[in-house]
C-alpha positions as CSV (number, residue, x, y, z in Angstrom):
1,X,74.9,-6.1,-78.0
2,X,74.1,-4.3,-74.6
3,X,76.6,-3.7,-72.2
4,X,77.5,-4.1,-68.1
5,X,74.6,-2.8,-65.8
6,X,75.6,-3.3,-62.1
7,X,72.5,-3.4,-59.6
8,X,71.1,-4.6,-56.5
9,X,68.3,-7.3,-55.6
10,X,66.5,-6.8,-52.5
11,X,64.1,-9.7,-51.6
12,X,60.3,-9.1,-51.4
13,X,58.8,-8.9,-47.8
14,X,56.2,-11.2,-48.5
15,X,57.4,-13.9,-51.2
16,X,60.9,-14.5,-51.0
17,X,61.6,-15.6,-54.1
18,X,60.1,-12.2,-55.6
19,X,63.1,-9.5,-55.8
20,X,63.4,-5.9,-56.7
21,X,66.2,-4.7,-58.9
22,X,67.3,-1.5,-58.9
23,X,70.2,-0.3,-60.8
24,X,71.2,3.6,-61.3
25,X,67.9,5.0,-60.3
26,X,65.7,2.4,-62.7
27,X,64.2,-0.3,-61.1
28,X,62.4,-3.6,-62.0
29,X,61.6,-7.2,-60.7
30,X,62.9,-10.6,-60.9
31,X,61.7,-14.2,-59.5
32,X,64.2,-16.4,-58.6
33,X,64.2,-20.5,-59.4
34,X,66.5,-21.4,-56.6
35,X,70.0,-23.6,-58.5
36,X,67.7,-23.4,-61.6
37,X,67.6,-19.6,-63.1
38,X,66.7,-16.1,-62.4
39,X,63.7,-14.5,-64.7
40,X,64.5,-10.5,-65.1
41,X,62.0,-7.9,-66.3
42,X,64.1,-4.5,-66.0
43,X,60.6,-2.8,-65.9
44,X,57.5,-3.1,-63.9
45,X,56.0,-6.2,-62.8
46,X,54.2,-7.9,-65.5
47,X,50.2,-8.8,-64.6
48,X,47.7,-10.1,-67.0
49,X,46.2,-6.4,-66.9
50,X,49.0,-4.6,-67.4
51,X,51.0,-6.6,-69.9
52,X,55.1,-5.3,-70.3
53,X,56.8,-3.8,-72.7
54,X,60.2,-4.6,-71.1
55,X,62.4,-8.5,-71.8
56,X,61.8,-11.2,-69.5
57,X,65.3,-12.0,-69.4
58,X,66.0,-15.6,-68.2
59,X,69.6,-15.8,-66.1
60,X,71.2,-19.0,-65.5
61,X,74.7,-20.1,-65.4
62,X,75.6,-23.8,-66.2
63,X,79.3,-24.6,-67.8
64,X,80.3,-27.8,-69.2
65,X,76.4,-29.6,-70.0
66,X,75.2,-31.1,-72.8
67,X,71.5,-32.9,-72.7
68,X,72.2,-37.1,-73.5
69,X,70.7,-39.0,-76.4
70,X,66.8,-39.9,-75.3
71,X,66.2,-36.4,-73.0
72,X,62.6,-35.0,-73.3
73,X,61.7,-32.2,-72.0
74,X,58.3,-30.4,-71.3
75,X,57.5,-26.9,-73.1
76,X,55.5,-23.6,-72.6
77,X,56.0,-20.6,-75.1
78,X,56.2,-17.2,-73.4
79,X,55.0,-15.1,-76.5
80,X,55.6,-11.8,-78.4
81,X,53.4,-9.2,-78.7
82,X,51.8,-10.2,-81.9
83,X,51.7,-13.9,-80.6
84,X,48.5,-15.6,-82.0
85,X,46.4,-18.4,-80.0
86,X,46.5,-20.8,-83.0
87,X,50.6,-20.5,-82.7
88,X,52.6,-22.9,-80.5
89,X,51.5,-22.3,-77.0
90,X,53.3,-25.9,-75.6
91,X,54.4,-29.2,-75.9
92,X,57.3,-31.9,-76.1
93,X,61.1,-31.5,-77.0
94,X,62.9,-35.3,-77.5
95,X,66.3,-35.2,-78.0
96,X,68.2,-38.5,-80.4
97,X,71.6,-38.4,-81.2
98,X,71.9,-35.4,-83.4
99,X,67.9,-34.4,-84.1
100,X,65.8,-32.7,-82.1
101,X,62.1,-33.6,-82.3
102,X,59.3,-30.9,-81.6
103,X,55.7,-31.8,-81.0
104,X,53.8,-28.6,-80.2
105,X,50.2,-27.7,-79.7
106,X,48.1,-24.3,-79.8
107,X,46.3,-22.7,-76.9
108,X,43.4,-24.9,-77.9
109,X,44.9,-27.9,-77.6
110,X,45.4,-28.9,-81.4
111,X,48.3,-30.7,-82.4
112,X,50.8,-28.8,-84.7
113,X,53.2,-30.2,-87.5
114,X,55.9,-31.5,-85.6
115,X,59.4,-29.8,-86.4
116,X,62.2,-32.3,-86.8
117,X,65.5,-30.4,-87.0
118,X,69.2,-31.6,-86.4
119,X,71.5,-30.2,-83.6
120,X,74.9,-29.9,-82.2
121,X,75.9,-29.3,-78.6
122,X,78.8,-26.5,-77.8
123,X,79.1,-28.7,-74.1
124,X,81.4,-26.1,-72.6
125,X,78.7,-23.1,-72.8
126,X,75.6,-25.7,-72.4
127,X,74.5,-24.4,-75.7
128,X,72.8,-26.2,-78.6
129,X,72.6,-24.7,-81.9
130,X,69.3,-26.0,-84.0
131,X,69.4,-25.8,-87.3
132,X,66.3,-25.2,-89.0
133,X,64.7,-24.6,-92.8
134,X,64.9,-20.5,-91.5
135,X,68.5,-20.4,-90.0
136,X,70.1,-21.2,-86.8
137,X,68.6,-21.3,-83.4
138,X,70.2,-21.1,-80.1
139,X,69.4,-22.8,-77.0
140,X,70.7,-22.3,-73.6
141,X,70.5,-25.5,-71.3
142,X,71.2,-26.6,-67.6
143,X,71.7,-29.6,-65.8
144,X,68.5,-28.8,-63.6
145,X,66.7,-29.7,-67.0
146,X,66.1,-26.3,-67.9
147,X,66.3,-24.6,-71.6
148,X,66.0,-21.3,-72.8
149,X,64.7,-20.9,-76.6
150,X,64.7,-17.5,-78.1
151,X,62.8,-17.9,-81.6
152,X,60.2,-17.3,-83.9
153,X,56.4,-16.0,-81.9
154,X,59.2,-16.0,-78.3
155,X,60.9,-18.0,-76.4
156,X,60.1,-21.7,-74.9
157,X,60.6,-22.0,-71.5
158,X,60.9,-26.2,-70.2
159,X,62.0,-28.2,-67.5
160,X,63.2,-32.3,-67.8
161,X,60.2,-34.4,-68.5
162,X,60.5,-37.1,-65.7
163,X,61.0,-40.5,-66.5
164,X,57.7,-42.4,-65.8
């Protein structure tokens, strides 16, 4: 469990939304989702180049949500290290009473074995807890349509699939 860090964020010159933390002599970056979240990365910038060894940490703050009965929401994996291209890269979250239904696909495109778990909602933290055959995950949600997943090959990062 880490502790308080108290910083600053100074906005980019040239894309507002792109901020610099600094906090006692370290800094790092962060991109701001304006009423959604904050994404941090305590380190330097992440490119496709130079890859990161630091957390994306997402930051949002939403008290007193819980995600109705027939909510889907649209998937994208941000990966691990040792994250594969055949491993769940995207896809669908539907939520039904008390089961959560995940279809997923790889980088390629291929549909994977969807993952039909049961969950409850904690509505006064916006959190769901999944539980799966492998234990427990947690999932951090917003009224934006926004959920957090930290699990398995990373975490899911997905916004409210529109009604059509």
């Amino acid at each position: 469990m880490g502790g308080s860090n108290n910083g600053t964020f100074t906005v980019d010159a040239t894309f507002n939304n792109l901020l610099t933390l600094r906090s006692f002599g370290n800094v790092g970056t962060a991109v701001e989702m304006p009423g959604t979240q904050l994404l941090v990365n305590p380190g330097a910038l992440l490119t496709g180049a130079t890859g990161s060894a630091n957390p994306v940490a997402p930051v949002f703050q939403q008290s007193g949500f819980s995600p109705s009965s027939g909510t889907n929401y649209r998937f994208v994996t941000t990966p691990k290290a040792d994250w594969a291209t055949t491993q769940r890269a995207y896809g669908t979250v539907s939520l039904t009473a008390s089961t959560v239904t995940i279809n997923s696909f790889d980088l390629t495109g291929k549909a994977l074995m969807p993952e039909v778990d049961s969950y409850t909602c904690d509505s006064t933290n916006s959190v769901l807890t999944v539980t799966t055959a492998k234990g427990s995950v947690f999932v951090a949600t917003s009224l934006q349509g926004l959920f957090q997943a930290a699990a398995g090959n990373g975490a899911a990062v997905s916004f409210k699939q529109r009604a059509t």
